[in-house]
Structures are given as C-alpha cells and as structure tokens.
N, C-alpha and C positions, 0 to 999 in steps of 0.2 A: 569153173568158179569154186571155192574150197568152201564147202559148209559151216556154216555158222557153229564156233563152239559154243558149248550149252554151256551157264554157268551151274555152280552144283548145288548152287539153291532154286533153280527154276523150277517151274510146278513140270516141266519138260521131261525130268527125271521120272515122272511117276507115271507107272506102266496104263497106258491107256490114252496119254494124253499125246498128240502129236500137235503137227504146224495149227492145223483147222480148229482144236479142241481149243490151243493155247490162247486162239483171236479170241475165240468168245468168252475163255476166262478172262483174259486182258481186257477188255470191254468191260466187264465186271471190276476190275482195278486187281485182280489181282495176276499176278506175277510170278512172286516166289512163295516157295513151301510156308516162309514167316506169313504172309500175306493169305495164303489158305485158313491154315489154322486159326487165324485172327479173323474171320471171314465167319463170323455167326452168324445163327439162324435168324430169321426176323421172328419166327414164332415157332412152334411147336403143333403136329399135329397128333392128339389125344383120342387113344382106342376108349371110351368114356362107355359106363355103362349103356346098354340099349335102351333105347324110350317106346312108347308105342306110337301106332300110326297118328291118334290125334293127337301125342306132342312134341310132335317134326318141328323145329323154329325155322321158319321161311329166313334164308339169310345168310345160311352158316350149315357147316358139315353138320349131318345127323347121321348115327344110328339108331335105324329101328328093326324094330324085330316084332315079323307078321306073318301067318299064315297064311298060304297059296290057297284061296278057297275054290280059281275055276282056273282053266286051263291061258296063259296068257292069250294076247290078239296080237296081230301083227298089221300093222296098218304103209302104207307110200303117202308120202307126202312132198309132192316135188320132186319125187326119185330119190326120197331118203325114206329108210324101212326103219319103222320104229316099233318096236316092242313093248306092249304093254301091258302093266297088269296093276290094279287095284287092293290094296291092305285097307281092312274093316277090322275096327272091332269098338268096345261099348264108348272109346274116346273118339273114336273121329275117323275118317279115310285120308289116304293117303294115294295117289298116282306114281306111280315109276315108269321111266322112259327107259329105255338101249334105243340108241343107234344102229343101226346095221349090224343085229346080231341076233336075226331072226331062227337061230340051232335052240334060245333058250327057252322058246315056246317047247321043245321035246324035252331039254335040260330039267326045268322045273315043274316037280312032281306037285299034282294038285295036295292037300291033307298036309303039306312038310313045311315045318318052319323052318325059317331062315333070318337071319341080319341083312339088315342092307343096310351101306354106307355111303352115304355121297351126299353133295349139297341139293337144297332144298329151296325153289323159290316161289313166289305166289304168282299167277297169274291168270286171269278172270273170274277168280274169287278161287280159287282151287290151289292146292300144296301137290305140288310134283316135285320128287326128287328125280335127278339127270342121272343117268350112264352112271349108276353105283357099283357100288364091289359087293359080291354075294357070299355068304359066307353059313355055313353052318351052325349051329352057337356053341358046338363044341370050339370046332377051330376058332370060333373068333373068341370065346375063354382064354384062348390061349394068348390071344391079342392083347387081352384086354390092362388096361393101364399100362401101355407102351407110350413111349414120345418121342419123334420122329422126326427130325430135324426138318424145319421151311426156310428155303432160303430167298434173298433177292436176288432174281432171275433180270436178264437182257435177252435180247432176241437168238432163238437158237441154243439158247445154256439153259437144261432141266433140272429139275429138282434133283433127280437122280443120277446124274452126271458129277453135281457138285457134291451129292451125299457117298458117292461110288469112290471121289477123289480125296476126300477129308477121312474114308473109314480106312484106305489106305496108306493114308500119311500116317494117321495114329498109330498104324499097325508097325510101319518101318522105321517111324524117325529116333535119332537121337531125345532122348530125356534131356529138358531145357533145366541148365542151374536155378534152383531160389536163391534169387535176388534180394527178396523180402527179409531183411533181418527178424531176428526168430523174438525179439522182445517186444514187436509190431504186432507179427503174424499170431503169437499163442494165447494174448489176452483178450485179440477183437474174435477169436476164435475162425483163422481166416483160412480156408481149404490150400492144401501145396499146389503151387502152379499147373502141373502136370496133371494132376484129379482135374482141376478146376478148366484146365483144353480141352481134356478129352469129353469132362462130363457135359457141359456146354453143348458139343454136339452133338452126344448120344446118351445123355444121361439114365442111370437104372432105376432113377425113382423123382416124385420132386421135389425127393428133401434134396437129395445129390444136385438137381437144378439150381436150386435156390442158392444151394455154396458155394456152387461154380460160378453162378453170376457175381454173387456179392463178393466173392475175391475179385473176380478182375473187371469188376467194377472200382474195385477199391481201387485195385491198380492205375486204372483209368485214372480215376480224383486225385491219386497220390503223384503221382510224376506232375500232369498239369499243376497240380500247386508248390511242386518243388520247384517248378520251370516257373510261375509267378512271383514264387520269393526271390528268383533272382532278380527277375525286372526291379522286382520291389526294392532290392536291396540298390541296385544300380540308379535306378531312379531317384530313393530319397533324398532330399535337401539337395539334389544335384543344381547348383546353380543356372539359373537362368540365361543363357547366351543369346536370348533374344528377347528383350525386355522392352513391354510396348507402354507408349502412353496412351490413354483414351484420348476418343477422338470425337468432334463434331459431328461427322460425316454419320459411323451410324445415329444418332440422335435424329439425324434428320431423314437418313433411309427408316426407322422407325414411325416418325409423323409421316411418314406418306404411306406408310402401307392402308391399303384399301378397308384392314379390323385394324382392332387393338389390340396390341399384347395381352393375354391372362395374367394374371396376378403371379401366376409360376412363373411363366415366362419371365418376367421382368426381374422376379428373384434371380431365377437361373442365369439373368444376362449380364446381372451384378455380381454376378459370382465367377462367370468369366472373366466381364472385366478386369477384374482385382486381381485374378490369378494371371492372366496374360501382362498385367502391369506388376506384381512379384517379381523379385529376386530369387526367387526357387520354381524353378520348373513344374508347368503345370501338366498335371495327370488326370484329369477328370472323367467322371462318368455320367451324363446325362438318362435318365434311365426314366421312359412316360409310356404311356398308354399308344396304341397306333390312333395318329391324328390329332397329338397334342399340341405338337408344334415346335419338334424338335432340331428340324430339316433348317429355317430360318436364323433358331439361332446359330448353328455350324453358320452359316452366309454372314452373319454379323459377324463372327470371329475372324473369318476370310476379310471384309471388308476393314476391319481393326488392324489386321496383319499389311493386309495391302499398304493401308495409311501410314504406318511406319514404317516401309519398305520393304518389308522381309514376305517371302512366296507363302504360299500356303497348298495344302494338297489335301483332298477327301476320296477315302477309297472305300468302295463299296465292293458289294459280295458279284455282283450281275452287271451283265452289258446294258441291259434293260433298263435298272436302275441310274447306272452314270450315265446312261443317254440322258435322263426323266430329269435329275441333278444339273446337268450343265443346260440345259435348256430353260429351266427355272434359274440358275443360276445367273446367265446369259439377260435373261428379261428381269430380274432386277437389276445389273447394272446400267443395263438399256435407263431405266424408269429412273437410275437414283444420278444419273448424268456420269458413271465413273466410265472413263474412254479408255484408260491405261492399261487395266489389268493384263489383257489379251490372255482370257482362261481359255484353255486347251485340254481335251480332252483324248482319254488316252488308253486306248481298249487292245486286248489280245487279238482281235481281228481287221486291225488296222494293219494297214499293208506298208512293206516294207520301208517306202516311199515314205508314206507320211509320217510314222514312226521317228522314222532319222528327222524329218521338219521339227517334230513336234518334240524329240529331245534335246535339239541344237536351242529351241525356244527357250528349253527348261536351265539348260545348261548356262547360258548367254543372260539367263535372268530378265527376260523378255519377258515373260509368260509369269506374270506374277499369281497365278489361280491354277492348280491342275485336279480336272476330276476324271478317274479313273478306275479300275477293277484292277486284281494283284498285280495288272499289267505295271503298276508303280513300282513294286518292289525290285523289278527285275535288274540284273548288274551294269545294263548297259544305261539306266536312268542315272546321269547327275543333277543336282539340284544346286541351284545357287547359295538362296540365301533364305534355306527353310526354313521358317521359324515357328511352323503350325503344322501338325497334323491332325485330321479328322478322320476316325475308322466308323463306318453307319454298319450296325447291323453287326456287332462287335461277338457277337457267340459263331458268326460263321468265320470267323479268325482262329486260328490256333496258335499258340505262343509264339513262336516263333516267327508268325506274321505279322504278331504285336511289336517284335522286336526287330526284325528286318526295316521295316521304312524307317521305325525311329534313329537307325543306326548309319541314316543315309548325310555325313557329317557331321558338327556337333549337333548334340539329342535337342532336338525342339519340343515345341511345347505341344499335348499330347491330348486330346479331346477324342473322347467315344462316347456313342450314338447308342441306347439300344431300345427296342420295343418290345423286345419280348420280356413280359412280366416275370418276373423274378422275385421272391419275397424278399422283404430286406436284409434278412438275417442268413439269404445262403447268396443273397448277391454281392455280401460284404467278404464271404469266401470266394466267391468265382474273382471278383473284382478286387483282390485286395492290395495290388499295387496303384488302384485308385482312389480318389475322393469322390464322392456319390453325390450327384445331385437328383431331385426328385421332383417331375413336373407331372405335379396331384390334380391339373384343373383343366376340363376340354374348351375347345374357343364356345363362346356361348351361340353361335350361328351355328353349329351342329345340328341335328334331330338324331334325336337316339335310335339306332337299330331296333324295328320292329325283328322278334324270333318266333320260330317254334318247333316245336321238337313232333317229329313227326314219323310214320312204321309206310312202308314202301307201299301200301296201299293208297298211299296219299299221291302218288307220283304224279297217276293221269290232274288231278287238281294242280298240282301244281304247276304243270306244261297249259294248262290253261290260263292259268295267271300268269305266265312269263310272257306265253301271247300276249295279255294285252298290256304289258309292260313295253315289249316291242314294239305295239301299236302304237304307245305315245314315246317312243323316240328311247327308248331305254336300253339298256345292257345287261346281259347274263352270265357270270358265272355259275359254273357247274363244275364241282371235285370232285375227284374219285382217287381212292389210295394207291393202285398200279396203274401201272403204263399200259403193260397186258395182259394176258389172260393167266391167271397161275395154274400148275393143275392141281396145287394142294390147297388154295386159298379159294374159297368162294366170295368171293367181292366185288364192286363195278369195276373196273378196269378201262382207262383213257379211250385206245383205241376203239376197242367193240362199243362203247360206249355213244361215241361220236359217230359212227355208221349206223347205231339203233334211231336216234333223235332224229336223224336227216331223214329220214322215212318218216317219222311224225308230225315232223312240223312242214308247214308253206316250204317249198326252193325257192321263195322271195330271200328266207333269211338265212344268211350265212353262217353256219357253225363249223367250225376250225376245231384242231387241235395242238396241246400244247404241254411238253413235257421233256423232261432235264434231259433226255437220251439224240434230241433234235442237235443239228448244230447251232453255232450262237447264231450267223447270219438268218438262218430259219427260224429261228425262237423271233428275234429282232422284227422281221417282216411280221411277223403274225402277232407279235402286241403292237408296231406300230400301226397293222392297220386297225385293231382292235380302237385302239387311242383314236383313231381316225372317225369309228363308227363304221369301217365297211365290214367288219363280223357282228352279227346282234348276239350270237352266244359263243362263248369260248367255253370248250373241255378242259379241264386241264388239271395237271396233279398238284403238290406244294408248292412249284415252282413258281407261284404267284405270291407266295405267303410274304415275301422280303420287296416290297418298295415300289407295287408298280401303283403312281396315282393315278385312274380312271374316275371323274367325276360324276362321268353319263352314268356308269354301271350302279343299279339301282336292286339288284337280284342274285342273292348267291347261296347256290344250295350243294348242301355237302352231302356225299353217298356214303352211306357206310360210315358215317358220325362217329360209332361205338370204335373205329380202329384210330383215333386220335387220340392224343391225349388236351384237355381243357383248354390249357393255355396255350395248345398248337391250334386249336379250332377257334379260338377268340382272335389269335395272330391272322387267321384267314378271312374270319367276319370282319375285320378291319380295311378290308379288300373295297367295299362297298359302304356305303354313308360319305362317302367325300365328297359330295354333293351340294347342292341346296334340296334337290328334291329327296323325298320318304325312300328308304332302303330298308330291304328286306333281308334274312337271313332262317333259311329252312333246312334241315339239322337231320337230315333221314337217318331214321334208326335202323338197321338192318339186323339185327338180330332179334330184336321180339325180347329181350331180357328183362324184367322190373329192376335191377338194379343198375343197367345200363340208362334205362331212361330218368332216375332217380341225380343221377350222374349227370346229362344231359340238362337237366333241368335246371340245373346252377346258372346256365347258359340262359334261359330264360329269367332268371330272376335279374342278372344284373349286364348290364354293358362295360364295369369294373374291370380291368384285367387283373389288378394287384391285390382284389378279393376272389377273382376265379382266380388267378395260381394258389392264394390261400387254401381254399377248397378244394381245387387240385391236390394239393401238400398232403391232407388230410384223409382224404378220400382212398387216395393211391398207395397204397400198403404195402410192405416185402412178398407180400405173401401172391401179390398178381404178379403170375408167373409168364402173361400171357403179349403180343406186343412189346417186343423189346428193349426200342428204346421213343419214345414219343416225344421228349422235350423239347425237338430242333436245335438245343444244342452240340452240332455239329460237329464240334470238335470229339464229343464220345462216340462210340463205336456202340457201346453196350451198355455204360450208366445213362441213367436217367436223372435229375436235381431233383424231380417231383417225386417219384418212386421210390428211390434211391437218396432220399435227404438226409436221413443217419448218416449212412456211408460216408457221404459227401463230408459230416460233421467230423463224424472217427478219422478220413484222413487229412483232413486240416490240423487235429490234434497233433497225431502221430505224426507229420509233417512239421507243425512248429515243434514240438519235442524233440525229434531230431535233430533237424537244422540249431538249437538252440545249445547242443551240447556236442556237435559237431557242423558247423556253418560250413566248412569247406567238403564234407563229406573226406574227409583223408586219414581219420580213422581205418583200419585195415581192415575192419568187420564191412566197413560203406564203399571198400576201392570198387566193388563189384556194383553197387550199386550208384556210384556215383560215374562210372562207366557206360551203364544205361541210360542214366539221364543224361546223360553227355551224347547219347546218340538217340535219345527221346527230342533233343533239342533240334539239334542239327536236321532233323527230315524233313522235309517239306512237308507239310500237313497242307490237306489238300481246302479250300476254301469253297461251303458249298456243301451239301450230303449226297451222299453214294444214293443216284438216282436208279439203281439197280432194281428197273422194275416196280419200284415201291412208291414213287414222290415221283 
C-alpha cells in the first residue's frame, strides 16, 4: 500500500512529530504549520519574584524561598514515598511534598536556602506546596521574569511537546507577508506580524506580550468586521421575498401560555411582527439577559412563518440544545392545536437513514419547522420555501455560518438569538449588519439567584448544603476550567474532580461527568439523564454555559471563579434559577487575591448581565496579560470584546475608513489583502470553542 503523501504545510514536516504525535495534535485541531502558529497559549507561566513561606496563595503556582532548618523525613503512604520538609519563618510555615524522590532527603543540605516552585493547596487548615522545582536563588535569578508559553492540552499532548513544536516552527518557517496596510498598522502603533507570532509564544518581556496580543487581536476584529460589512452590505434594503401577514394564530398561542409576556417581550414581538410583514428583509438581533424570554419569541416567528406558508429553521450551537428546542417546540404546537407543521429535527449524529427522511421532508416542503445544530448548513440540505431563519447563541457562529444558511435560496428573513451580555455600544460593532432589539425585563415569577463569593476553605460547607439540596429532590452543578490535569496550570480539572466528590458524598447519588472532549452521543446520554434526575450532581466544564434548561438544578458552584471572565460566569449562573424553587450560585475563589475577589463581588451585587458586562468593560484593562481569552466569544482565538474593547473600537474605524475609500478592496495596495479575506471567509469556522482541555 503506497504511503500517504505529506502535504507541505502539515505539522508532519517538523522533525519530531510522526503518525502518533500528529493524532494528538489533530485532536487539539491542529493540522498545519498555519494552525500551529495560530495555536496560542491560553496563559503564560511567570518566574515572579519569590514570596516567603507565609505568603504561599493556596491555589495558584508560588515561589518561595526558605531555609532548610532540619534534615527532610520521608514517610509511605499506601506505597507512595513522600518527602517532606517544613519552611518557618516570622510569616508563617509552609509544608512541601516529592513523590517518590526519597535521594533529596541526602540532596538537601540542612542551613541552605533554596526557591521552591510549585502549586500550593490548603488542606486541613495547612498550605502544602506539591512535587515543586528546587532551585538555588542564584539560578532561579537567572529565571526570573521569564514567560513560558500554557497551552490547551487533550489527552496525551504536554505542554512541552506543543512548546518543543511552535519553537521549531519559528525557528525554520518562511517570514509571512504584512498584509496590514502600513497607514492602519503606523498610527494605531500595531506590532509587524512576524514580531507579533513569535512574541505571543515566547515573548522577551511583557511589553513585547502586550504588542503581540493587541496586533492580532486587532487582526482578529479587523477581518470579522470586514466579513460583517459584506453581509451588511448584501443584506441592506435587500427586498423582502417572503413577506408575511400577521396572524391570529400567535394572538392566541399568546392567551394560552401558562405567564404573561413582560413588557419587553411584547415590544420585541411587535418588532418582529412588523419586520417579518416589511418589504425589506428582516435582520435582527434579540439581545436579553439568560431567562428572559427569548426562546418563545423565535416560536412565534416559526409560528407567523408557518401561517403564511413559508418553513422556518433555528440552528443552534449543541445537540443538547436542539434536542431541549424541538421538544419545547413540539409541546407547544401539541398545546396551540397546529397538526401541520411536522418540525423535524436534524442533528450531526443522525444516521444516515434518517437524515436522507428528514431531508426529502425539507426538500418536498413537508416539514414546515426545522431545528437543528450546523448540521443545517450542510450541501446536501434543500429547503423549500424558507422564509425564516433563527441562529440561538449567535457569537458561537462565525461569519460565514451567518452567511451559509442565509444563502440557502433566496435570503430570507434573518433573526438571532443572543444572551450573552454584550454592551450596547460594542454589540452595535459585533452586530452591525443587524437591528438590535433589547429585552431589559425578567418574567416576574423568577426569584433572583442567591450568590457568594467564596476561598476553598469554604468547600467542605458547601458539600454539606448540596447534600441537603439533594435531600429535597434537587440538582447540582459543579464547574471547573479543564477537563484534565495540566502540569503548568494548578486548577480543579473535570476528571480528577468527579473521582475526588464520589468518595465524599453517599453512592446513593449519582455524579457524572461532562465535557466538550466526550462524544456528542455520550454528552446527549448524560444531560438526558441529568434532565431526567437519575444524576443529582453533574461535573462539568463551559459546555453547559449555551442552552441546557434544567428546572430541578437549584445548585451551581464554580472552582476556580478567578479563571473567568464576569460575563462568562454570569452566562454559567444562568445555568440554575429556572425553577420555581430558590437557586443558589457559590463563586470559589481560588487564588486568595484582594483584587480578585473585589472583581468577584460585582457578581454578588447584581443578577444584571448588561451591568456586569459593564463592570466587566471596566474592570479588564490592556494591561491583564493573564487568561487569554474569557468572553466565550467563539469565533476569536485571542481577542477578547471585554479586555480588548479599544481594539475592538480602532478596528471598526480602520475597517470603515477603509472600506469607505475602497469598498471593493481593488486598489493594488488591498489586492493582498483583500486575498486574505477572501480566504478568512471561505473557511469553515468551526462553531463552538476549542474544548482543548480548557472548557
């Protein structure tokens, strides 16, 4: 059999990597050398001045730096040999473990100082740092103020393997052309491309950090909103080719629902109306808080379209989700007496068989209702007589997903969904080939999330109140920032997470786990039975953050709080409250920092999302170097909207200025770059964030 050619941008090429290395980069998503390179760190780890023994932060990598006062001990534990030795001095003690490395009881001279480096956690009122790195203070001088590229890891890919393959790509690749026309690049003061790859993952300083990010960050914001101004421009005043009259029907699917519309709502729903009865093509953005009540009106839109004949389709980010959607969808037409629609749903792990039913349905105009995950967009989907689209959860879209379904015959009418908090004045740049609606008011049968901001000592209390949340029939989440264990990041981590708890709590109650690396059919079984109640606690990473409604779930605590970002952790407490019963939200601090929990706190003041993105906005400065990108806006790699909100601004300008005094880009200065975005467009952009270990 004749061996596969290597194409000559594979990461294949680069000495070290063979069949077995290539799986586990590809697992990680990447591919080719472009796909390396573009493959940042999620954080950076900082050789930071030494602290002493009493101010170790439980939580987070320390160095400290302590005198050897007595000869280590060496203790068995289980048949694991640990080594131990105690740092005093007038701030506090401190405990250090090894593992099976009973030689440094001879190694370490009693009278000799040394650094030690490693994470630090509490446990029975005591600070132990784990299996640290020992260092002299000379040699760790020499360390000091280094930054060391963290990456997002899968099963089997180290930190070291991805840092090993990125310092030899920089070392051998081709220099990539500036693209960036130079009357952009010299005023916003934006680093050349080249500085800005390499520094990124090995930067010499962190001014060099900071320049490397905020160029291609820029970059990031600049192509997306040149790929927006086209929608925009295609989209305007485009006539209407499916023009609805209102209709009785929802008026009266309305009087029966079980509430009442808010006062938003009812705006909002007058707002489609009008636009769905328009001669110009409706674009709009629904943009509310999680649990406003967004999901219902998309179903009146559906229900509007049906009534004048034309299909309608809503795609969401997760199979989870378009199960959660058609099933809600399904029980109100049950409830509102509509027999016709026959809405079909239409998932990536639908098998072949149904698939083919389920598109003959779409095709034949049968199937007046489709809900579905990107599995919509795909080539073999025809539509009859679409005259609606609904995209839910619209920042895990990337342009060109915005643009594929719409382009599935003539452009129908275009409605997005979003809950993640957004300020108005950088959603009106994200969003700008839409009209923005805004639903400011929660149903008034809510009860506001009780919070509180809480330091890991709190933990055992809190497993005691989830017990008796369990006791009366309740549900738990529990977050954590990776999937697994990093060996540069000290944080809770999914897996080991959900094997620590089953040992604490009763084997009456079921805790599971749940995260982006699972496949879909396995995710699907374990929030269905979640849904069900036969888990009373789910582990789990972001991957809940986007649409699943559980009523029961009255419980949701987040590890490691300080690695979100505000309006990512308000997106997650909206997880819980959907209830009638009281819902809690407990906010673990993990690093012990005052300006972390200062941060945090925001979080207890208000159950608002669109005044914590506020404070978010505010709060998050150029200058946090740390946490790469937090906003769940998916479609960046490396900006952030919260962090990165200038940015955001500069290339919206730089983007309209452009475009304004060359629209086609066919100036001879922009053929190069009108080239890129020509294949910035074209790529599939994946829907969804790189679960690499991190979410």
């Amino acid at each position: 059999m004749p061996s596969r050619k290597i194409p000559p941008d594979s990461i294949r090429n680069l000495k070290g990597i063979g069949e077995k290395s290539e799986i586990l980069f590809n697992r990680a998503g990447i591919f080719t050398t472009d796909d390396l390179i573009r493959y940042y760190p999620r954080e950076y780890d900082a050789y930071e001045e030494p602290v002493s023994a009493g101010s170790a932060i439980p939580g987070r990598k320390n160095a400290v730096i302590g005198r050897i006062v007595r000869k280590p001990s060496v203790r068995s534990f289980g048949g694991n040999s640990i080594t131990m030795v105690t740092l005093t001095d007038e701030t506090g003690s401190l405990q250090v473990n090894w593992f099976h490395m009973p030689f440094l009881v001879s190694a370490l001279k009693p009278g000799m100082l040394y650094v030690f480096r490693g994470p630090v956690i509490e446990k029975g009122g005591r600070r132990i740092m784990e299996h640290p790195e020992l260092f002299t203070p000379a040699a760790y001088d020499n360390l000091r103020g280094q930054l060391l590229p963290v990456y997002a890891l899968t099963k089997g890919l180290t930190n070291q393997a991805v840092r090993k393959a990125v310092t030899q790509l920089i070392q051998s690749r081709s220099r990539i052309p500036e693209i960036l026309p130079e009357e952009i690049r010299e005023p916003l003061g934006l680093a050349e491309i080249n500085f800005a790859l390499d520094q990124i993952h090995f930067p010499d300083s962190r001014e060099n950090l900071l320049s490397a990010r905020n160029r291609l960050s820029f970059d990031e914001f600049f192509f997306f909103l040149l790929g927006i101004a086209r929608l925009k421009d295609r989209n305007q005043n485009s006539a209407n080719h499916f023009p609805m009259k209102t209709v009785w029907k929802t008026e009266e699917v309305i009087d029966a629902l079980p509430y009442r519309l808010t006062r938003a709502q009812q705006r909002v729903w007058n707002e489609l109306e009008k636009d769905l009865a328009s001669d110009r093509l409706m674009n709009r953005l629904i943009q509310g808080d999680v649990g406003s009540g967004k999901t219902i009106l998309a179903f009146l839109a559906m229900i509007m379209a049906f009534e004048n004949g034309f299909q309608s389709a809503i795609m969401v980010p997760t199979e989870v989700l378009a199960e959660q959607h058609y099933a809600s969808l399904t029980a109100l037409l049950e409830q509102s007496g509509i027999r016709d629609a026959c809405p079909v749903l239409l998932r990536g792990s639908c098998t072949a068989k149904e698939k083919r039913e389920i598109y003959e349905k779409i095709a034949s105009g049968e199937a007046k209702m489709i809900v579905g995950t990107h599995a919509l967009i795909q080539e073999a989907v025809t539509y009859s007589k679409l005259g609606l689209v609904i995209t839910d959860e619209q920042h895990r879209f990337g342009v060109r997903q915005r643009m594929t379904l719409a382009e599935k015959g003539d452009p129908p009418n275009v409605l997005v969904m979003s809950a993640t908090p957004i300020p108005r004045t950088l959603a009106m740049i994200l969003y700008g080939d839409l009209d923005i609606s805004v639903l400011d008011d929660m149903p008034s049968n809510r009860l506001p999330i009780r919070n509180c901001v809480v330091g890991t000592s709190y933990r055992e209390t809190a497993y005691r109140f989830m017990e008796k949340q369990i006791a009366d029939g309740h549900q738990i989440y529990i977050i954590c920032p990776m999937v697994e264990p990093n060996e540069e990041i000290p944080c809770e981590n999914v897996t080991e997470y959900c094997q620590t708890i089953r040992k604490r709590f009763d084997p009456s109650v079921r805790i599971e786990a749940l995260h982006g690396q699972m496949k879909p059919q396995q995710k699907q079984e374990i929030m269905s039975a979640f849904a069900a109640n036969e888990i009373q606690i789910l582990v789990s990473t972001t991957v809940v953050e986007v649409g699943v409604n559980m009523p029961n779930a009255t419980v949701m605590m987040i590890e490691n709080a300080e690695r979100f970002g505000l309006a990512q952790l308000h997106q997650l407490r909206g997880r819980v409250g959907r209830g009638s019963a009281q819902s809690y939200c407990i906010f673990m601090q993990g690093d012990g920092k005052k300006e972390t929990s200062k941060r945090l706190e925001i979080l207890n003041e208000s159950n608002d999302g669109f005044y914590i993105a506020e404070q978010d906005l505010k709060l998050r400065g150029p200058g946090d170097l740390f946490g790469v990108r937090q906003s769940g806006i998916a479609v960046f790699r490396i900006a952030d909207i919260y962090r990165d909100a200038d940015i955001l601004k500069a290339a919206s300008q730089a983007a309209n200025d452009l475009l304004s005094m060359d629209p086609e880009l066919a100036l001879p200065q922009n053929r190069e770059l009108r080239k890129a975005l020509d294949q910035y467009m074209s790529r599939s952009e994946t829907a969804g964030s790189r679960d690499s270990g991190s979410e």
